[in-house]
Residue, then its C-alpha position, 0 to 999 in steps of 0.5 A: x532534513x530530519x528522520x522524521x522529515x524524510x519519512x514523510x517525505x517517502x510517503x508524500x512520494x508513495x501516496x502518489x504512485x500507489x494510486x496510480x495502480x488502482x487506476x491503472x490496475x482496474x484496466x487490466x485486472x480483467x484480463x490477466x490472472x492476479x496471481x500471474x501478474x503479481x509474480x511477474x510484478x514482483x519479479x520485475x520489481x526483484x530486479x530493480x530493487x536488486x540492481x539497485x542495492x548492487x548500486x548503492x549500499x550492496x548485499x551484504x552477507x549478513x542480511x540473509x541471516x534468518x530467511x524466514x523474515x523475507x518469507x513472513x514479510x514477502x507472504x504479506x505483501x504477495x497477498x495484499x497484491x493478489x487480494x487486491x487485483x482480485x478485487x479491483x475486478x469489480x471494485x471502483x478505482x476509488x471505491x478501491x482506494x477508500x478500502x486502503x485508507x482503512x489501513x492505518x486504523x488497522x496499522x495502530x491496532x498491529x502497531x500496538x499489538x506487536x511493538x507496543x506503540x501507543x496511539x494517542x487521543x489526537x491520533x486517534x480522532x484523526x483515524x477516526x476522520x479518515x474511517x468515516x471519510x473512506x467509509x463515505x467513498x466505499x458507500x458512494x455516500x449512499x446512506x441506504x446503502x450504509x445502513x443495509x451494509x451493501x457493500x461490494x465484493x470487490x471491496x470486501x475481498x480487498x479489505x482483506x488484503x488491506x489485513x494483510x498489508x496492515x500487519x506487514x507496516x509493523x513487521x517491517x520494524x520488528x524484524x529488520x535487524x539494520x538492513x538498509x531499506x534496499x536490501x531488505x526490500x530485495x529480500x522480500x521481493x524475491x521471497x515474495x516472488x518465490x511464493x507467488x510463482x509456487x501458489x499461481x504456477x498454474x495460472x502462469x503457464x496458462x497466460x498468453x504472454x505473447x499476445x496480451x493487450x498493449x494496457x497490460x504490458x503498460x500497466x504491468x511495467x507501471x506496477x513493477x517498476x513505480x508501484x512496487x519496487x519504488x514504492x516498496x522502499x519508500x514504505x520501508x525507508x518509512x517504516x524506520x522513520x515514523x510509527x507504523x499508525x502514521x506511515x499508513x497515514x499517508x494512505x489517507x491521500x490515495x481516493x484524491x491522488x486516484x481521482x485525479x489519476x481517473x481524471x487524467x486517464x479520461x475517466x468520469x469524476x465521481x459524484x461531487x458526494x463521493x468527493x467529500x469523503x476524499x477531503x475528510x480522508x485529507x482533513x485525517x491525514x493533517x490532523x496527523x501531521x499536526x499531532x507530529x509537529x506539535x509531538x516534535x515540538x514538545x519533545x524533541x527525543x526522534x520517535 
């Protein structure tokens, strides 16, 4: 299997287990501070991430070098969570999920900015399909809503978070200096950790850790373990691999993955409406896989 393959192949994987944290995530934003869960998200995360280069590849001496990568990186990430909860406290799951496939548009703009990758015409039009259709789903195809721009708060204050989740994609490249995925995620983690137990010390010590519902617990593990440490490797492993606009590409799948997983958890589908801006969020992502193969095809130089 190519680079270019595995790449792909990671964000199939991540797409999936994302999701679940918008559904998963809706059911316990509520009842626990978002700073005190991230932290404890990425602590847990920090763990395993760090058992797991011990594992594989080791820490090496030479991945501390400039620690202040880990910080820059691991202070996009922490916001991106924090934001992200804070907004799914009013947000739909889906609504949410829509948010976040706003990303790659964001992604190419960074992508370009800070290493110069050029986003084609075709490229281009597919993020403009994947735009329309995630500004579809936020609307809750409601054009009244659209041209009165009534959008929620919940949406507004995650978008911002998605800013944030959008520079860290191409900052991934930029810094890495040959540290395996694993290693440099631990890094991260445990810079991200440090932040977050720093700015929501407070809302630390003021959570009742003992008697939280069972769905936290479950949600939590879930976070920390799936949609963090799993899933933060597979978005590096990636980010090695593809171009920072197409890595994000893959974000196009979440509102279908989450209204599966809404589905699944025993929640209402949404409006048949709603579900037509999920399928040209879809019909986005293939564009750009078409774009890839075509690309690999006519130039066989890896990207």
């Amino acid at each position: 299997m190519s680079p270019q393959a595995q790449g792909h192949l990671a964000m199939l994987v991540f797409s999936a287990l994302v999701a679940g944290s918008f559904s998963l995530g809706s059911l316990v934003a509520n009842q626990i501070a978002p700073e005190a869960l991230t932290a404890v998200r990425f602590l847990i995360a920090s763990v395993v991430i760090g058992v797991t280069a011990l594992m594989t590849t080791g820490l090496p001496r030479n991945a501390a070098q400039a620690p202040w990568r880990y910080l820059v990186l691991g202070g996009l990430f922490a916001a991106y969570f924090v934001l992200m909860f804070h907004g799914l406290k009013t947000a739909p799951p889906v609504s949410a999920a829509a948010v976040f496939t706003l990303t790659p548009v964001m992604s190419a703009m960074a992508g370009w900015v800070l290493l110069r990758q050029i986003t084609t015409p075709r490229m281009a039009l597919a993020l403009t399909v994947g735009a329309v259709g995630a500004l579809w789903v936020i609307f809750r195809a409601d054009w009244q809503a659209f041209t009165a721009f009534q959008i929620g708060g919940g949406e507004i204050i995650y978008f911002w978070g998605c800013i944030a989740h959008a520079i860290y994609t191409p900052m991934v490249r930029k810094l890495n200096r040959g540290e395996p995925a694993v290693v440099f995620s631990f890094g991260t983690m445990v810079a991200g950790c440090i932040l977050l137990t720093l700015y929501g010390w407070s809302d630390i010590r003021a959570t009742d850790w003992v008697n939280l519902p069972l769905i936290v617990w479950v949600g939590l593990l879930y976070l920390s373990i799936f949609a963090t440490a799993v899933s933060f490797v597979l978005v590096q492993f990636a980010t090695l691999r593809l171009p920072s606009a197409k890595v994000m590409a893959y974000t196009y799948l979440t509102p279908s993955w989450v209204i599966l997983w809404e589905i699944g958890l025993g929640q209402q589908p949404p409006p048949l409406l709603v579900v037509v801006g999920a399928i040209l969020t879809v019909v986005a992502l293939v564009l750009l896989l078409k774009t890839e193969e075509q690309r690999r095809t006519t130039n066989p130089v890896p990207e």
